[in-house]
C-alpha positions as CSV (number, residue, x, y, z in Angstrom):
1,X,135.0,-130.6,40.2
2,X,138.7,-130.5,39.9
3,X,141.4,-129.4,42.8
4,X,143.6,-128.2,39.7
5,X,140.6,-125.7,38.0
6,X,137.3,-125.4,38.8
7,X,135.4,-126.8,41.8
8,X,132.8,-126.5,44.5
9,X,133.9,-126.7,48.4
10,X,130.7,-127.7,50.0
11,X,130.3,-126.8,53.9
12,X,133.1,-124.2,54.8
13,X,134.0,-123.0,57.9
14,X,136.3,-120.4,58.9
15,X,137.9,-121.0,62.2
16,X,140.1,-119.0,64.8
17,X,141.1,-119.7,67.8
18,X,137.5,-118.7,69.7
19,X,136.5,-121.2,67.0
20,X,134.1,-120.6,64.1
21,X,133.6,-117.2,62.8
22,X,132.5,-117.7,59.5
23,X,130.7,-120.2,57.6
24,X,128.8,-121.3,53.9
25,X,127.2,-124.1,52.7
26,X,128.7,-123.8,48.9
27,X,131.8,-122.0,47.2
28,X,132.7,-122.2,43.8
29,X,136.4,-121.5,42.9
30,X,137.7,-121.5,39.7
31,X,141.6,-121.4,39.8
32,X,145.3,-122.5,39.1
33,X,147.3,-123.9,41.9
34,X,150.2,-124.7,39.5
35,X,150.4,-120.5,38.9
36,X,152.1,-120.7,42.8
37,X,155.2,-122.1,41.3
38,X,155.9,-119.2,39.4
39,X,154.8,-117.0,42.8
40,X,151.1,-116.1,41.1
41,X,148.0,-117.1,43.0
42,X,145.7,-117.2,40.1
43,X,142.0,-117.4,41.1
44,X,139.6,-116.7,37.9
45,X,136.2,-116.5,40.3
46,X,135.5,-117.4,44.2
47,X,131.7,-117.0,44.3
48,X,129.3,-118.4,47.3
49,X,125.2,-117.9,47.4
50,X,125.2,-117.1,51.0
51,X,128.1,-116.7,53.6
52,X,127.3,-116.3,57.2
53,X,129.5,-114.1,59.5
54,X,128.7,-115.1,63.1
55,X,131.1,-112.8,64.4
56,X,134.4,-110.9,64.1
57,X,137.1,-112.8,63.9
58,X,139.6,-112.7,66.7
59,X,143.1,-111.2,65.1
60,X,147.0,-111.6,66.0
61,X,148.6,-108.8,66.5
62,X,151.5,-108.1,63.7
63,X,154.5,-106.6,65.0
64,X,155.8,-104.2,61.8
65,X,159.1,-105.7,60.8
66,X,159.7,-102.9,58.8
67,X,159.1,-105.2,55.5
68,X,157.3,-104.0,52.6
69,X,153.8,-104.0,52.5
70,X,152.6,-105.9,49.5
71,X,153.8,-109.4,49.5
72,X,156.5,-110.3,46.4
73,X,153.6,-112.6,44.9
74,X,151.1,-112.1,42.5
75,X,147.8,-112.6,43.3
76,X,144.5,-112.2,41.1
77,X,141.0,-112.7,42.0
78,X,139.4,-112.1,38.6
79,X,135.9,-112.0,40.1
80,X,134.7,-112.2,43.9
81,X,131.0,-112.5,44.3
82,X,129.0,-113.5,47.2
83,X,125.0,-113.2,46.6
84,X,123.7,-113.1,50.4
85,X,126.5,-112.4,52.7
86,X,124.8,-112.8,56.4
87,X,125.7,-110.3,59.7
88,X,124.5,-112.2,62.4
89,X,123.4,-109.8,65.7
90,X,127.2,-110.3,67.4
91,X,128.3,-108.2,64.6
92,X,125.8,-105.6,63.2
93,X,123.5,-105.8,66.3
94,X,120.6,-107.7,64.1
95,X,120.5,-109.9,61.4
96,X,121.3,-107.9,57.9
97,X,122.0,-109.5,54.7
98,X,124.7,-107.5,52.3
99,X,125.5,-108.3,48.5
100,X,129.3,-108.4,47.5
101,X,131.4,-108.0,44.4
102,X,134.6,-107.5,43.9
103,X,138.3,-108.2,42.0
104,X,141.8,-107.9,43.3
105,X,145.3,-107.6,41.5
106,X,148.4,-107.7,43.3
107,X,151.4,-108.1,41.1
108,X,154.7,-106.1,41.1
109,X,154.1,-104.8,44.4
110,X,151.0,-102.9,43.0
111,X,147.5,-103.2,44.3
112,X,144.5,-103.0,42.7
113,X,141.2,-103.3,44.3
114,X,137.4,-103.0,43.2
115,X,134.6,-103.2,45.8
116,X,131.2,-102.7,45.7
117,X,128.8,-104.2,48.9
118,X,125.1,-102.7,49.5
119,X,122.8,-104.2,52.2
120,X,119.7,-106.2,50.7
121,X,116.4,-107.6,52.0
122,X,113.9,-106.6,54.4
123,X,115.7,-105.5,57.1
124,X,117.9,-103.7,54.6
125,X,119.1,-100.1,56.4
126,X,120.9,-98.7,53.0
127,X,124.6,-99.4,53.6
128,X,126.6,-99.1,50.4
129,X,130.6,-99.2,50.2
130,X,132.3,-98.3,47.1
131,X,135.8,-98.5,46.6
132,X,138.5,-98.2,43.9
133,X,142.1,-98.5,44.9
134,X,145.5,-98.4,42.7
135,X,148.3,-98.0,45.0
136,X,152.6,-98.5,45.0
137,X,154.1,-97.5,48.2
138,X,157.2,-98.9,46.9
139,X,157.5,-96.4,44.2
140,X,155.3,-94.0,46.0
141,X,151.6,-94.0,44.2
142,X,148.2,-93.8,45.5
143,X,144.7,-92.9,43.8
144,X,141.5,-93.9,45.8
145,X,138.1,-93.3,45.0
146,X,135.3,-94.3,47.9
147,X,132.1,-94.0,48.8
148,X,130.7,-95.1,52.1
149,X,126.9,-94.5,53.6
150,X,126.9,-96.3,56.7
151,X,123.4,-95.6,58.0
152,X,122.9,-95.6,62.0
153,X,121.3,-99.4,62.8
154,X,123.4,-100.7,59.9
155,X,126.1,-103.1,59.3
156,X,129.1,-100.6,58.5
157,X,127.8,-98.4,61.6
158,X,128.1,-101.2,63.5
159,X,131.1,-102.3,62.3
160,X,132.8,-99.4,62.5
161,X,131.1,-98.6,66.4
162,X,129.0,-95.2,65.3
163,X,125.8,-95.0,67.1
164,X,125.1,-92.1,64.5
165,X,124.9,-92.2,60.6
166,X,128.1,-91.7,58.3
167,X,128.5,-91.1,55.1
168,X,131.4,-90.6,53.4
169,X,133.4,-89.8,50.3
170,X,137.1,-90.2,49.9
171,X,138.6,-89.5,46.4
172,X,142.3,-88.5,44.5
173,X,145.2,-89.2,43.4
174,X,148.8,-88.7,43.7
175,X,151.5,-90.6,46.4
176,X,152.0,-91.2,49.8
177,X,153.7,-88.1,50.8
178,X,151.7,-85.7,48.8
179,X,148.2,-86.9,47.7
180,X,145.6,-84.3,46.1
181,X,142.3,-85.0,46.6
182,X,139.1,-84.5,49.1
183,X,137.3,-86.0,51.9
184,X,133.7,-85.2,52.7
185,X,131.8,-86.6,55.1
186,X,128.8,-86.0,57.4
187,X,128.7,-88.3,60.7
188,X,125.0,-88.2,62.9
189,X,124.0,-84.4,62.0
């Protein structure tokens, strides 16, 4: 394909410094590199059959420098869609398969997230994550919506290190000093 629009990136890893964490044999990305000059990272679709998560990634820690906390670029992920995303055992304590979608707007200092991921296959436990997201610290705005069952044996369980079932539901609106909204949630019994 072309480095300036549409392309596939066959064999990518994903390394830190324990080495690779993450890795698929295909990605197909659809974007324009030229939007950077005018601080816009335009990407129309990133979209893989399968990705394979071996572990967790190893993070630096990021002292707060008191900066704000959207970066002053825009960035647009139009669609985000991976078909079999892999948990190998080091992460969700057996193999489990999850389906991903997605999109992602930052521009102006304003987020806005869509997320949908449910496990899928045999070994499938029922995890499903559901998020919406429209949030402005700088000008003090915040609306979630989210819905999380994160059965016990499954990946989000894992993940999130609960031996017992969780399920979860987070949603309102308002800012980051008074939001109005509920949170319901039920972990093990």
């Amino acid at each position: 394909g072309s480095l300036y629009g549409a392309m596939s990136i066959r064999e990518l890893p994903l390394s830190d410094t324990k080495g690779i964490f993450l890795r698929s044999p295909g990605v197909k990305v659809d974007w324009r590199p030229f939007a950077y000059l005018s601080n816009h990272v335009d990407i129309r679709s990133a979209t893989a059959r399968t990705m394979t998560l071996a572990r967790i990634p190893a993070f630096k820690p990021v002292p707060d420098t008191g900066e704000p906390l959207l970066p002053d670029l825009d960035i647009d992920v139009a669609k985000l869609q991976v078909d079999r995303f892999i948990f190998e055992p080091a992460v969700a304590g057996e193999r489990q398969e999850a389906r991903i979608t997605g999109k992602v707007a930052i521009a102006d200092r304003r987020a806005q997230v869509t997320a949908n991921a449910e496990t899928v296959g045999g070994k499938a436990k029922g995890d499903k994550l559901a998020l919406i997201l429209d949030a402005v610290p700088e000008t003090n705005r915040l609306s979630i919506d989210m819905n999380i069952n994160a059965p016990q044996g499954g990946v989000l369980a894992a993940m999130g290190g609960f031996k017992e079932p969780l399920t979860a539901k987070l949603s309102g609106k308002g800012d980051w000093k008074v939001w109005n909204g509920t949170l319901t949630g039920n972990l093990g019994s």
